[in-house]
C-alpha positions as CSV (number, residue, x, y, z in Angstrom):
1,X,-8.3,-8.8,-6.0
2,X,-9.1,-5.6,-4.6
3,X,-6.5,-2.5,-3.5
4,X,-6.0,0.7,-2.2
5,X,-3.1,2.9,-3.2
6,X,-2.4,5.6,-1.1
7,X,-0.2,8.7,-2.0
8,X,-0.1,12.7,-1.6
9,X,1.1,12.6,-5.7
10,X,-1.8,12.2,-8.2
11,X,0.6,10.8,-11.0
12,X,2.7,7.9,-8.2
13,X,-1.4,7.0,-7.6
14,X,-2.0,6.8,-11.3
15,X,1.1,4.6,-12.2
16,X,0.1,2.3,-9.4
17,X,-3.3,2.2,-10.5
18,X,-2.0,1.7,-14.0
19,X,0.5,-1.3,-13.1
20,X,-2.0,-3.3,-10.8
21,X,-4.8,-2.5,-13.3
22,X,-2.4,-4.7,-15.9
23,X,-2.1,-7.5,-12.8
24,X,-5.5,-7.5,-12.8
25,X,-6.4,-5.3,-9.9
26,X,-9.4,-3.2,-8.9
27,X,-8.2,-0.4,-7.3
28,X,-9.0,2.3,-5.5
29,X,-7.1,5.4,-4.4
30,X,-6.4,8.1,-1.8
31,X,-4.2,10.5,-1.1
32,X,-3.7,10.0,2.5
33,X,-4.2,7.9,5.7
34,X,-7.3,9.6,6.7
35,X,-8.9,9.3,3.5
36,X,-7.4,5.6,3.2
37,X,-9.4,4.7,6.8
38,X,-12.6,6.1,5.4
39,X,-12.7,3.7,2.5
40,X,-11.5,0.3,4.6
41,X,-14.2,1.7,6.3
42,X,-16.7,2.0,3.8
43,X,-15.5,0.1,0.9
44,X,-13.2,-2.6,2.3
45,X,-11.4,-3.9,3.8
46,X,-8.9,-4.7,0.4
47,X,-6.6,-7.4,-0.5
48,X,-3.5,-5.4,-0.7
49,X,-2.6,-1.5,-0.3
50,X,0.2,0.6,-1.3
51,X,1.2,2.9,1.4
52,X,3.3,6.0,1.2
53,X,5.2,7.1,4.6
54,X,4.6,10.7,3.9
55,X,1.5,12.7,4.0
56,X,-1.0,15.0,4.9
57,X,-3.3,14.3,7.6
58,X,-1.9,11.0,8.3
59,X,1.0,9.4,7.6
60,X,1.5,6.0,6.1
61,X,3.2,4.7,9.2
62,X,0.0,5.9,11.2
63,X,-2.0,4.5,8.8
64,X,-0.4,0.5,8.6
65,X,-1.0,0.7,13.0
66,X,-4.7,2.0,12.4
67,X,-5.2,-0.8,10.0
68,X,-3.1,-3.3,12.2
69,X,-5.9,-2.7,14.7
70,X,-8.6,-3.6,12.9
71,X,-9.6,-7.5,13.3
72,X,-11.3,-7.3,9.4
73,X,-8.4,-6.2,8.1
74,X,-6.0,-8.8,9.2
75,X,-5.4,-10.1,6.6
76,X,-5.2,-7.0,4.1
77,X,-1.4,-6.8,2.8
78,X,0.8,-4.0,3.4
79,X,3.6,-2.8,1.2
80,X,4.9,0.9,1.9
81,X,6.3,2.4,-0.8
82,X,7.8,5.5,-0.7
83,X,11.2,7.7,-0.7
84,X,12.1,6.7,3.4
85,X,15.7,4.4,3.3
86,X,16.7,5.0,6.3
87,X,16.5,1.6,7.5
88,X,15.6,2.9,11.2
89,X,12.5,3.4,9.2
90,X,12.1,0.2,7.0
91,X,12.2,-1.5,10.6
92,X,10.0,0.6,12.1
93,X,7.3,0.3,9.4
94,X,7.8,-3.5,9.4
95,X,7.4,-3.9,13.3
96,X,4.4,-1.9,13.1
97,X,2.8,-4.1,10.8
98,X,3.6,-3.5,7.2
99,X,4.2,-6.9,5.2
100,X,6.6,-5.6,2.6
101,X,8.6,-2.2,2.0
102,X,9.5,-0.5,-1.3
103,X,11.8,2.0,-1.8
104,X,10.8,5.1,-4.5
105,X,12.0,4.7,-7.6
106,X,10.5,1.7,-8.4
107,X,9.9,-0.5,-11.5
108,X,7.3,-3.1,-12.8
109,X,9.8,-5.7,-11.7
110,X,10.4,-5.0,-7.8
111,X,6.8,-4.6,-7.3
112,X,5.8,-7.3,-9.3
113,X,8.1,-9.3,-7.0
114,X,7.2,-7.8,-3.7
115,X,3.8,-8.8,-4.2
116,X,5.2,-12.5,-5.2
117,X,7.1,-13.0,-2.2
118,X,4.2,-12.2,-0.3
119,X,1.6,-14.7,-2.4
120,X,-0.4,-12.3,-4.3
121,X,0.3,-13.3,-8.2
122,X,-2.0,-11.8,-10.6
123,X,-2.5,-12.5,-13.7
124,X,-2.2,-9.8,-16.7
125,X,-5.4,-8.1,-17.6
């Protein structure tokens, strides 16, 4: 399985990379919603991505209702992940499309789950 991680911070990127790597992702990365478009664009669409709310250029909220748009990517899963609690917020991501919402810090274990509940089970690398 294939997916995008999307995040302003290099090192929140490389621990995702590094966790789903051990699931048994490829992955891919960019550091914002722009950038993230470009490479559904070019290199997807992807099984799963990891969307933070905030960003340069584009947001992750703007980002999940771009990719909601798209017929090829329908069924790509969404999980935002990111520092936003407010649950204003959490609804809002989740009515816009996003399958799944994580809340910064996170371990091994919630996302590990998160991705269970929503049928993705990998194995370990």
């Amino acid at each position: 399985m294939r997916a995008l991680i999307i995040d302003d911070s290099r090192a929140i990127r490389l621990i995702l990379t590094r966790l789903l790597t051990e699931l048994g992702f490829e992955t891919d990365q960019a550091e914002n919603g722009a950038d993230a478009l470009e490479a559904v664009k070019h290199r997807g669409p992807f099984d799963l991505a990891l969307v933070d709310w905030n960003m340069p250029e584009m947001n992750g909220y703007d980002f999940v209702v771009a990719v909601r748009q798209r017929p090829d990517c329908a069924s790509m899963k969404l999980v935002m992940v990111t520092t936003e609690s407010e649950m204003q917020r959490v609804i809002k991501a989740l009515e816009a499309g996003a399958d799944e919402y994580v809340m910064k810090p996170f371990t091994r274990e919630i996302l590990t789950e998160k991705l269970a509940i929503l049928g993705i089970r990998q194995s370990a690398a």
